[in-house]
TORVEX-158162 format. One record per residue: residue in one letter; x, z, y of N, C-alpha, C in turn. Coordinates in steps of 0.2 Angstrom, whole numbers, plus 5000, padded with zeros to 4 digits. Each point is the difference from the previous one (the first is absolute). Layout:
! TORVEX-158162
AXZYXZYXZY
...
//
This chain:
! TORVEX-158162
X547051544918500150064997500850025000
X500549934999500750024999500250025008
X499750005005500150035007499950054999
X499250034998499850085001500850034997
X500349974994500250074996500749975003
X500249975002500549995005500250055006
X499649995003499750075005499850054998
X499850024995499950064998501050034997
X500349944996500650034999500550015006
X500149965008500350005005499650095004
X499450014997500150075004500150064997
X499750004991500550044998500650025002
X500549934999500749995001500150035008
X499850005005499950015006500050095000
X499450024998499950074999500550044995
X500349964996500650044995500849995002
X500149975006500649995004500350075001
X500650004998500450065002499750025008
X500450085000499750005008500549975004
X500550014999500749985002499749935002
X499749954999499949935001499349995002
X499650055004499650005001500150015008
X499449955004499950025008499950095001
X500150005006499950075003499249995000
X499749965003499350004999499749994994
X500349974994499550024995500150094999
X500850015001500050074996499550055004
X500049995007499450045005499249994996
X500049954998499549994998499850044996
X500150004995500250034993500050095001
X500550005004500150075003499150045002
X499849965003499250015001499550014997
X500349934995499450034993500150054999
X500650034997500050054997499850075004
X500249985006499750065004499350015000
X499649955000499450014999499750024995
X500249974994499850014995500350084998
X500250035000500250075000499650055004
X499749965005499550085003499549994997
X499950095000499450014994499149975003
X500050015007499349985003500049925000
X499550005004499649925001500349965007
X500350055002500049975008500750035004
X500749954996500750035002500049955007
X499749955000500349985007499449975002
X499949985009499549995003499549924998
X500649984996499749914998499550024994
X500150074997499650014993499350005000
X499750024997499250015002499950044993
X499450055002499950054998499449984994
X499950064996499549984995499349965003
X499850015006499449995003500149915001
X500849995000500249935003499849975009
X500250095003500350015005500650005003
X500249965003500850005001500250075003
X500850024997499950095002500350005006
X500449945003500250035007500450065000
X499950025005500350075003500050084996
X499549974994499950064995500650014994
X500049915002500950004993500450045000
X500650024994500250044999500649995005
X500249925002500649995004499750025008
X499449994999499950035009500250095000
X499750034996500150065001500650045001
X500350065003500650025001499750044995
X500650024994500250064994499849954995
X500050034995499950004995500449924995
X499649954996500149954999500149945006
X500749974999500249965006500349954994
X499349955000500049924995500449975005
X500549934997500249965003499349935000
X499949995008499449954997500349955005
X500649985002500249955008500649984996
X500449965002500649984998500650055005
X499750015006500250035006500150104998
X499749994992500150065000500750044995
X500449934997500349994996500850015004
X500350015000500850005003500549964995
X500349995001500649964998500350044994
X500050055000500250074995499649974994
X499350015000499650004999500249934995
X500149955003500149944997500549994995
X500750045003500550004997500050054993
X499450065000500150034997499649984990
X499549955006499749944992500349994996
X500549965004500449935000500650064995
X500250075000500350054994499850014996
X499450005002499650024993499949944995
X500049945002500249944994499349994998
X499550015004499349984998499849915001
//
């Protein structure tokens, strides 16, 4: 039991690190969720699956050109993008 809450406090602690002291890859990461979690449908990127628990593929919001462009890759993130977390002090 004193492990579980040991590990449970090392990732709170983990998760509430300045950005400034955080990896580029967790803050990509992070950047994702949010991205995802911001689009209003069921299926912003090709790894999502749809209400039927069809994977959406090519129907995803990231496949499509116009409209909502979800961050669902780390590959979709720029350095700007990293830098501009890491100002915002999240």
């Amino acid at each position: 039991m004193k492990h579980l809450v040991a590990l449970a406090a090392l990732s709170v602690a983990a998760w509430a690190q300045p950005a400034a002291a955080q990896s580029d890859s967790a803050i990509k990461q992070k950047l994702i969720k949010e991205s995802v979690a911001s689009y209003p449908g069921n299926c912003p990127c090709p790894y999502n699956t749809d209400r039927a628990g069809r994977s959406c593929g090519k129907r995803s919001a990231w496949s499509r050109d116009g409209g909502y462009a979800p961050m669902c890759y780390a590959s979709d993130i720029s350095k700007a993008d990293v830098q501009s977390y890491r100002q915002r002090g999240r």
